[in-house]
N, CA, C and O atoms as a GROMACS GRO file, in nm:
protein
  400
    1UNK      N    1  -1.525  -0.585   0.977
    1UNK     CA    2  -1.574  -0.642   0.853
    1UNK      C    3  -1.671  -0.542   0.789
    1UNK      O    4  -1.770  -0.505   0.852
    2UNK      N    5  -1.647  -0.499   0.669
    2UNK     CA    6  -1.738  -0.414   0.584
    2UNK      C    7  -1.835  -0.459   0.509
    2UNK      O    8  -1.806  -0.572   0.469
    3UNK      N    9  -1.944  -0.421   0.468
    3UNK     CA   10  -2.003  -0.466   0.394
    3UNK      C   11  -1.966  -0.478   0.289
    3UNK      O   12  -1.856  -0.434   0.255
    4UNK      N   13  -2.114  -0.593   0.138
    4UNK     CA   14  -2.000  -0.616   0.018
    4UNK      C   15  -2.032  -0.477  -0.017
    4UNK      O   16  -1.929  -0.428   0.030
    5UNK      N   17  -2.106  -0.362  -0.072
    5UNK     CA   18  -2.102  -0.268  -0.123
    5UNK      C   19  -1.999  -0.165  -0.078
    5UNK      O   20  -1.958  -0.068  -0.142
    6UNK      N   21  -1.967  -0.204   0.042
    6UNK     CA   22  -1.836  -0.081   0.068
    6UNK      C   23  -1.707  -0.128   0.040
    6UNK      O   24  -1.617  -0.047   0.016
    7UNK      N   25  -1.679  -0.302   0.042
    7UNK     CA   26  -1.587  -0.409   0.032
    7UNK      C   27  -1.599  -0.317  -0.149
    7UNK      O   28  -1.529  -0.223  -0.187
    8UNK      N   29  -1.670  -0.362  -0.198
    8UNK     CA   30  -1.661  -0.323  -0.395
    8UNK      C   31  -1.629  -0.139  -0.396
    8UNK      O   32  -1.570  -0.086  -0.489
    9UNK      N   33  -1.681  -0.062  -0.271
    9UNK     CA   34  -1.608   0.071  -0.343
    9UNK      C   35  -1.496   0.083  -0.285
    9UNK      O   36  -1.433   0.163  -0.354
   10UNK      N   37  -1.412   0.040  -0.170
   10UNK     CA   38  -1.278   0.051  -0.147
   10UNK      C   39  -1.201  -0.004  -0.286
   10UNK      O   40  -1.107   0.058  -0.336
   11UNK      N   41  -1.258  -0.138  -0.347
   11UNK     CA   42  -1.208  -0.179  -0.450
   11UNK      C   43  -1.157  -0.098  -0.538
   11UNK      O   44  -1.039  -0.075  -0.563
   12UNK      N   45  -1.265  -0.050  -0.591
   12UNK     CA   46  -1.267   0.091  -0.722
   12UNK      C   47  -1.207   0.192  -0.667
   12UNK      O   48  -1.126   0.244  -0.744
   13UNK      N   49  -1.216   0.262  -0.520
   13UNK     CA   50  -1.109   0.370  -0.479
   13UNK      C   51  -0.943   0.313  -0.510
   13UNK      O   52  -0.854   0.368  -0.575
   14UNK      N   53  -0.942   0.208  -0.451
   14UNK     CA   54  -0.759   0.173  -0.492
   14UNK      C   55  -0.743   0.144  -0.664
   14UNK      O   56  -0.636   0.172  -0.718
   15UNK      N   57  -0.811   0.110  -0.713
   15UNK     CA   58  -0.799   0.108  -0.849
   15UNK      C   59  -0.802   0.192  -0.946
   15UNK      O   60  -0.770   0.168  -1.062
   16UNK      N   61  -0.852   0.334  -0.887
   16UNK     CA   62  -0.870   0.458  -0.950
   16UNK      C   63  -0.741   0.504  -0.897
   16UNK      O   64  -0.686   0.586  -0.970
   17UNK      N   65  -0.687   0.477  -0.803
   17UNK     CA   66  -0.581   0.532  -0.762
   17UNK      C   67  -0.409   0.488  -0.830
   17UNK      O   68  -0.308   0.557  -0.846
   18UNK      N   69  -0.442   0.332  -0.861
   18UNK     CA   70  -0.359   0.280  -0.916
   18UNK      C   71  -0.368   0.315  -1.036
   18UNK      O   72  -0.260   0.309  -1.095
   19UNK      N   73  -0.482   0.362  -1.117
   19UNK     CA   74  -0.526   0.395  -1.246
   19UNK      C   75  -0.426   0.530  -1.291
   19UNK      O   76  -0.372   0.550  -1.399
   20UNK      N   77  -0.424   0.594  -1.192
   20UNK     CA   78  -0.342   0.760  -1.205
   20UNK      C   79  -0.191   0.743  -1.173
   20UNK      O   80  -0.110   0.820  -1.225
   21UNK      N   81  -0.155   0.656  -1.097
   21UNK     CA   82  -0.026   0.610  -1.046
   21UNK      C   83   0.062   0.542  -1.158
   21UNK      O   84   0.052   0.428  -1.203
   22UNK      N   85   0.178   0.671  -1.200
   22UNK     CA   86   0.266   0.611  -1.316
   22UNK      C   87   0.429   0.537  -1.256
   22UNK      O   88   0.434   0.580  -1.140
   23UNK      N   89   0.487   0.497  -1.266
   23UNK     CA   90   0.631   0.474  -1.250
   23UNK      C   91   0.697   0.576  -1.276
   23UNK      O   92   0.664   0.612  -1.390
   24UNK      N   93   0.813   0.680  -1.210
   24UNK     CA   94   0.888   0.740  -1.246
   24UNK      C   95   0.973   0.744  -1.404
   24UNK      O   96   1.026   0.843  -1.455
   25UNK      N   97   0.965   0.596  -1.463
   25UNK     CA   98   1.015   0.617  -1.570
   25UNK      C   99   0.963   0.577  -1.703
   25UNK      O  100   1.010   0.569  -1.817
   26UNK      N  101   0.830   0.552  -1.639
   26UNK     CA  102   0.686   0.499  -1.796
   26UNK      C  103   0.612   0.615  -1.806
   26UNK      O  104   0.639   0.701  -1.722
   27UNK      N  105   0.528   0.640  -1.882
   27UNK     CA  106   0.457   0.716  -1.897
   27UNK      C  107   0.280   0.646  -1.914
   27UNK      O  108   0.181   0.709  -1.952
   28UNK      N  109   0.285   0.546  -1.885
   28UNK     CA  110   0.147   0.445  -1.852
   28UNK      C  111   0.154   0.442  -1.691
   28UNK      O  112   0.248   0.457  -1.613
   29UNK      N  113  -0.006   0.412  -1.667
   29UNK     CA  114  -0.034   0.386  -1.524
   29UNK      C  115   0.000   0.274  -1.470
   29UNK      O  116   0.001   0.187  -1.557
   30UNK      N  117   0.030   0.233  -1.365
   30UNK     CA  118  -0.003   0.093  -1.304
   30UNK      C  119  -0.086   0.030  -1.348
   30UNK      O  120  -0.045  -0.079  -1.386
   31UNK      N  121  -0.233   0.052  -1.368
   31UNK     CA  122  -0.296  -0.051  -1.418
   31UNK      C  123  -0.287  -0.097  -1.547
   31UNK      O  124  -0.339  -0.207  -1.567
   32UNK      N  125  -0.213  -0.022  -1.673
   32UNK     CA  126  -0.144  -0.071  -1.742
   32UNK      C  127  -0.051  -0.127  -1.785
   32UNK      O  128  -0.046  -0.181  -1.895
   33UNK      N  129   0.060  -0.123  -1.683
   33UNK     CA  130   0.188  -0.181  -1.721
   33UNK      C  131   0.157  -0.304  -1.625
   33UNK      O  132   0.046  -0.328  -1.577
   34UNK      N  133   0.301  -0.399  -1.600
   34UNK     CA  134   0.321  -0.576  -1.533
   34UNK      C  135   0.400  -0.530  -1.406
   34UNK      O  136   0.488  -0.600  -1.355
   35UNK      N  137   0.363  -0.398  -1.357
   35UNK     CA  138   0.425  -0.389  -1.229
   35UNK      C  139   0.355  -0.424  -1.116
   35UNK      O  140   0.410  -0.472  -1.018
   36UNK      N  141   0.231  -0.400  -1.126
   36UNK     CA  142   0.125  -0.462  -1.007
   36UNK      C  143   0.122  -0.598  -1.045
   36UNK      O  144   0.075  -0.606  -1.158
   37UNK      N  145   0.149  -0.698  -1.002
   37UNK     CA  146   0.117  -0.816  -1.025
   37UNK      C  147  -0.026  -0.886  -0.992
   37UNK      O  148  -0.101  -0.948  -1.067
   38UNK      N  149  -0.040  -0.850  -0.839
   38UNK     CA  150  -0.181  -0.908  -0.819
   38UNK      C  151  -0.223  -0.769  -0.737
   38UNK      O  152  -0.165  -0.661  -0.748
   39UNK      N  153  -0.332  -0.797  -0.655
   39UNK     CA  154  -0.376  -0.688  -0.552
   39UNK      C  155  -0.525  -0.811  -0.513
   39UNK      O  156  -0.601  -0.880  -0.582
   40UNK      N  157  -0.504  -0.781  -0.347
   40UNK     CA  158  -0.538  -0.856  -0.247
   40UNK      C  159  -0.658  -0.748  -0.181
   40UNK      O  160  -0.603  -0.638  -0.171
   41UNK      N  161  -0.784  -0.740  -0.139
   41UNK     CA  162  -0.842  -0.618  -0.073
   41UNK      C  163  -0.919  -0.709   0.006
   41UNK      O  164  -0.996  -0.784  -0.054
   42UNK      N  165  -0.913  -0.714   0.115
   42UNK     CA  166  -0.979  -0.820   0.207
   42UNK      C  167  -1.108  -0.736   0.265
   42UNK      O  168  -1.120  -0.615   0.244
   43UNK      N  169  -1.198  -0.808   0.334
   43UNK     CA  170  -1.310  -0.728   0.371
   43UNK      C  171  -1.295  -0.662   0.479
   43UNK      O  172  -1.384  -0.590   0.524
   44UNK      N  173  -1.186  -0.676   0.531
   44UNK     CA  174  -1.156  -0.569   0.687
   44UNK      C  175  -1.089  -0.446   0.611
   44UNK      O  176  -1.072  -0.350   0.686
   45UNK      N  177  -1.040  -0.422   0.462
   45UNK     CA  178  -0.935  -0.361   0.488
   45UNK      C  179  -0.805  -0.354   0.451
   45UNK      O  180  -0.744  -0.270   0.385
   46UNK      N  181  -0.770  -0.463   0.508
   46UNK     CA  182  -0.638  -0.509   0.454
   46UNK      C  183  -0.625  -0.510   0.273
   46UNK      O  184  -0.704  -0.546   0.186
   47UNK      N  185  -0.508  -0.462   0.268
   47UNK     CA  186  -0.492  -0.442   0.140
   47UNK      C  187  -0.350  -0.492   0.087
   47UNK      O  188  -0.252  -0.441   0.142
   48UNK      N  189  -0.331  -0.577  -0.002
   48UNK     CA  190  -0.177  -0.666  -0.059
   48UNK      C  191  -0.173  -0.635  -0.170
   48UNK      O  192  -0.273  -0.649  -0.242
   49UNK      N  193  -0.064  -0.586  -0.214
   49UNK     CA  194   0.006  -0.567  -0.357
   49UNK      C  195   0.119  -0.634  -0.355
   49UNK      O  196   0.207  -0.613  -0.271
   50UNK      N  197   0.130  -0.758  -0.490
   50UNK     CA  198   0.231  -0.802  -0.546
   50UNK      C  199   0.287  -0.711  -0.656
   50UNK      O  200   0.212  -0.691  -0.752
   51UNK      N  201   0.389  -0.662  -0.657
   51UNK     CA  202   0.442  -0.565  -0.740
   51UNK      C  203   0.617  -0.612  -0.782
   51UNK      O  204   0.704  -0.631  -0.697
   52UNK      N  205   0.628  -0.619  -0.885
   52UNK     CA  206   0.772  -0.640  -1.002
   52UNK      C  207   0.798  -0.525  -1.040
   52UNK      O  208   0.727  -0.485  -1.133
   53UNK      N  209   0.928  -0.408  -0.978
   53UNK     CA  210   0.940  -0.311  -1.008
   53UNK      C  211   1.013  -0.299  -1.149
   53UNK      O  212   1.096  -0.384  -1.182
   54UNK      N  213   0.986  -0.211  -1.217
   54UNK     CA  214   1.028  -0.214  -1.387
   54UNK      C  215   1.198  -0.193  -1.399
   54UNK      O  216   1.249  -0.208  -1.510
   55UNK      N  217   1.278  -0.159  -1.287
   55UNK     CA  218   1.377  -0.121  -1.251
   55UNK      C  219   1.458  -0.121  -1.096
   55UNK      O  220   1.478  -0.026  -1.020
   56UNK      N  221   1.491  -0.251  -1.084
   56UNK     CA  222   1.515  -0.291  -0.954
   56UNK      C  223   1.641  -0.260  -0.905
   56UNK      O  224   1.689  -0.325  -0.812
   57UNK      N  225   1.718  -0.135  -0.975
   57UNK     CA  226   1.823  -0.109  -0.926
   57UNK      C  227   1.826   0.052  -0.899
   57UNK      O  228   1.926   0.123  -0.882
   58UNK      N  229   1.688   0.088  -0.901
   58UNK     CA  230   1.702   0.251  -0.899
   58UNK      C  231   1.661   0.309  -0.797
   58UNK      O  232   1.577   0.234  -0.747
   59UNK      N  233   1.675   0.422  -0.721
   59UNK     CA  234   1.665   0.430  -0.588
   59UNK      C  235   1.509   0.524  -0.606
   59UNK      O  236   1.416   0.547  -0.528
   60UNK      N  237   1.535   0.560  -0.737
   60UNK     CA  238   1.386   0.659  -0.709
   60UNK      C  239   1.246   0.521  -0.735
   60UNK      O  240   1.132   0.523  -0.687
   61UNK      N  241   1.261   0.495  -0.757
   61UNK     CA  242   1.150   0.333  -0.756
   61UNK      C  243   1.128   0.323  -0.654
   61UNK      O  244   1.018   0.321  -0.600
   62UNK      N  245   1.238   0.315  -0.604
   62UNK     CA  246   1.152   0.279  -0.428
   62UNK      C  247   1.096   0.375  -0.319
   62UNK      O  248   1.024   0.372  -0.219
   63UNK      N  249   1.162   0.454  -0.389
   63UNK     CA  250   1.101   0.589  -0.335
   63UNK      C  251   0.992   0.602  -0.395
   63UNK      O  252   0.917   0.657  -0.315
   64UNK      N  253   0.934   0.582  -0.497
   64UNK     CA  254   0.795   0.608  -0.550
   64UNK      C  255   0.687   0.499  -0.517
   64UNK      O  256   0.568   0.521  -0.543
   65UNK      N  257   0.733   0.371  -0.456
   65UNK     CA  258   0.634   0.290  -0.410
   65UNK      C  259   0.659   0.324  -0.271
   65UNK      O  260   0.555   0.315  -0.207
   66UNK      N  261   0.738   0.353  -0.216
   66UNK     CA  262   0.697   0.396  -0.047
   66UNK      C  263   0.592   0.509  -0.077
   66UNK      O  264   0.478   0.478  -0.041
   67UNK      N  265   0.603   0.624  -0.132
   67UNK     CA  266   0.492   0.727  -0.181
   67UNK      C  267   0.386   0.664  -0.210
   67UNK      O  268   0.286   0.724  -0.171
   68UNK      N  269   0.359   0.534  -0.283
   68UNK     CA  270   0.268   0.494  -0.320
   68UNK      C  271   0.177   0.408  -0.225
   68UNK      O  272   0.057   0.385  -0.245
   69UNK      N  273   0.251   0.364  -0.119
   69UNK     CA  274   0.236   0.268  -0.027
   69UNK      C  275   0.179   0.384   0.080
   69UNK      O  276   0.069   0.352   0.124
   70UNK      N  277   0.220   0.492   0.124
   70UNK     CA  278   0.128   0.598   0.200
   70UNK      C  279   0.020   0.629   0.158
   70UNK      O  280  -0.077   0.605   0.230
   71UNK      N  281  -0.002   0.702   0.006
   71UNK     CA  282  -0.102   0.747  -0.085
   71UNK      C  283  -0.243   0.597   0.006
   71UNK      O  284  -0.330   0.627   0.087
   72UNK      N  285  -0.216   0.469  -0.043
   72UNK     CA  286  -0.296   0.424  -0.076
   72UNK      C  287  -0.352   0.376   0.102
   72UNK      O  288  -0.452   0.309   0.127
   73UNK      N  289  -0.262   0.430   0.194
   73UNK     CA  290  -0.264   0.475   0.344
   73UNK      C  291  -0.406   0.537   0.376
   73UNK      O  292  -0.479   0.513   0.472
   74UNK      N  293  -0.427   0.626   0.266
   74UNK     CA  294  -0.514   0.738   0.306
   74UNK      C  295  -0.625   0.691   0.242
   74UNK      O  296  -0.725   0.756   0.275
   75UNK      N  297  -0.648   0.605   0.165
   75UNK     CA  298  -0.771   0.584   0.100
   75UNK      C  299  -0.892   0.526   0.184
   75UNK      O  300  -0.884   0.404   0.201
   76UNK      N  301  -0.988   0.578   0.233
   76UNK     CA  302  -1.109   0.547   0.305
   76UNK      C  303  -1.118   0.413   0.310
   76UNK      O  304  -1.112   0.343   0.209
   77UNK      N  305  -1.138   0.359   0.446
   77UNK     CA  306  -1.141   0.192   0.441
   77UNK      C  307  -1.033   0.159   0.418
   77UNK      O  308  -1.072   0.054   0.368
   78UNK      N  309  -0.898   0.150   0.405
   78UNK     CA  310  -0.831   0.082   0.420
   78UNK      C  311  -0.772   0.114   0.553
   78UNK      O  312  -0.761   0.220   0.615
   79UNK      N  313  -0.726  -0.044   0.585
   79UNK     CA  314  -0.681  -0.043   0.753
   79UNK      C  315  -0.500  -0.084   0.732
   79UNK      O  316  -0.423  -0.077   0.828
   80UNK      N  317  -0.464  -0.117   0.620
   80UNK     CA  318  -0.331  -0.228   0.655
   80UNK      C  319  -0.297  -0.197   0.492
   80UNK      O  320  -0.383  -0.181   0.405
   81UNK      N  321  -0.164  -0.193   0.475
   81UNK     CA  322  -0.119  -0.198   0.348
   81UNK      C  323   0.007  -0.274   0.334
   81UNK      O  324   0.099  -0.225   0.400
   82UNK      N  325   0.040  -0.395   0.258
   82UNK     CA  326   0.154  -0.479   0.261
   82UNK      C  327   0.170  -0.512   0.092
   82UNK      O  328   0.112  -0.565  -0.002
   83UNK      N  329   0.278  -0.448   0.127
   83UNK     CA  330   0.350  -0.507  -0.035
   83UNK      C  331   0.478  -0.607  -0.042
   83UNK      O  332   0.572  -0.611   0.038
   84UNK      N  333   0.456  -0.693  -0.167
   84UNK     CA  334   0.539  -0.831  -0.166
   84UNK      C  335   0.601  -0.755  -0.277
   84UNK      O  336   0.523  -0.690  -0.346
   85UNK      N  337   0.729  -0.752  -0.307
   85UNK     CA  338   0.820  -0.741  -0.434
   85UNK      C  339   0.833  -0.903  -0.473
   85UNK      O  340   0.802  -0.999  -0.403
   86UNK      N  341   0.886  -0.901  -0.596
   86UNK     CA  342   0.882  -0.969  -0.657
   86UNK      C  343   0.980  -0.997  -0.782
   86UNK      O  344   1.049  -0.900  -0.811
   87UNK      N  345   0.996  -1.099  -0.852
   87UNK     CA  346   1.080  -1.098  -0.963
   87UNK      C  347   1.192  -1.013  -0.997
   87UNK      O  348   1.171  -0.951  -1.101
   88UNK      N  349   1.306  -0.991  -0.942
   88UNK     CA  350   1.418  -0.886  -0.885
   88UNK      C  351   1.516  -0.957  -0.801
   88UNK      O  352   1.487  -1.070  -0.761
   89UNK      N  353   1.631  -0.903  -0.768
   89UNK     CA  354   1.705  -0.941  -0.696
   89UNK      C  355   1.730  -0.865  -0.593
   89UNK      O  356   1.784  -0.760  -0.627
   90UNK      N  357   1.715  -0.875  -0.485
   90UNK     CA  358   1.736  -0.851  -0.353
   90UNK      C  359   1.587  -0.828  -0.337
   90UNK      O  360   1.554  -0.710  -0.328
   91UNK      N  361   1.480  -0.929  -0.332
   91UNK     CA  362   1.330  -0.839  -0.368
   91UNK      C  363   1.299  -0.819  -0.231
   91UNK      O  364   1.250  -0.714  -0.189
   92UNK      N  365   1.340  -0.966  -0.126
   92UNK     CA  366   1.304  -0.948   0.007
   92UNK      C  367   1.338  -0.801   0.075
   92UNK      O  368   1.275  -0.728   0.152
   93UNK      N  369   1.446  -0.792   0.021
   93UNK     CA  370   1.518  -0.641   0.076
   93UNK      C  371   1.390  -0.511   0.061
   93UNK      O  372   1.336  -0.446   0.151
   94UNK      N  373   1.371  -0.505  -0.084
   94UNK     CA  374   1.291  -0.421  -0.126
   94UNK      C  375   1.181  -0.476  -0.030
   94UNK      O  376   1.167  -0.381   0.046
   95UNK      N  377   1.117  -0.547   0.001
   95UNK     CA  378   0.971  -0.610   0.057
   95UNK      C  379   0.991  -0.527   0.186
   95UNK      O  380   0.927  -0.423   0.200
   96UNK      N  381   1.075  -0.567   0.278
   96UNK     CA  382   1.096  -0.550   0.448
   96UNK      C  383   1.125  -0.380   0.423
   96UNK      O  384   1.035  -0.323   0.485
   97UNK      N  385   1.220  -0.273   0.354
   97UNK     CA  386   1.189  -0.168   0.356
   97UNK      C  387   1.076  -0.108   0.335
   97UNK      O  388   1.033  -0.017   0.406
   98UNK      N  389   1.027  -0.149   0.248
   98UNK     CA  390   0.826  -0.085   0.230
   98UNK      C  391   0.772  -0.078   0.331
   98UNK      O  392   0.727   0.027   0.375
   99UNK      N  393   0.762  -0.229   0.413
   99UNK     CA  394   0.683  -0.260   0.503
   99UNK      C  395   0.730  -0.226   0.655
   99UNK      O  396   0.676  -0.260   0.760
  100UNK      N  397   0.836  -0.157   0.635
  100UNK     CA  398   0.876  -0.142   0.771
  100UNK      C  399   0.792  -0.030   0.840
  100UNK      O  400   0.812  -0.003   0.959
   0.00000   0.00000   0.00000
């Protein structure tokens, strides 16, 4: 368990990170576009992204959130990274490859 001041800068580290993080085929960040849906940062660590990919049939998408899903691997304080897909078809599919 972290404290709240380190709990609030892991916050702002993944959010600066998501801030720079574009989709292969937008030219806006994540934190601008409806692809992050929510984001979860628990005080151990753990870290959850609900994410609606803008293109659920393209193979480089998923290749750019597995990239994205390491990236945010490395960010100080985080212990756990789990992403939920969402709104798509086959999303579970997409979910269990990320997280594998």
């Amino acid at each position: 368990m972290m404290s709240k001041r380190k709990h609030e800068a892991l916050k702002r580290r993944i959010v600066r990170l998501l801030s720079d993080w574009k989709d292969p085929h937008q030219s806006v960040p994540f934190t601008q576009s409806d692809i992050v849906q929510a984001i979860d940062i628990a005080a151990d660590g753990e870290t959850n992204l609900t994410i609606k990919p803008a293109r659920p049939h393209c193979p480089c998408c998923l290749l750019d959130l597995d990239s994205l899903r390491k990236k945010i691997y490395q960010v100080k304080g985080v212990t756990f990274v789990q992403f939920t897909i969402v709104g798509i078809p086959a999303s579970e599919r997409w979910t269990r490859v990320l997280n594998r």
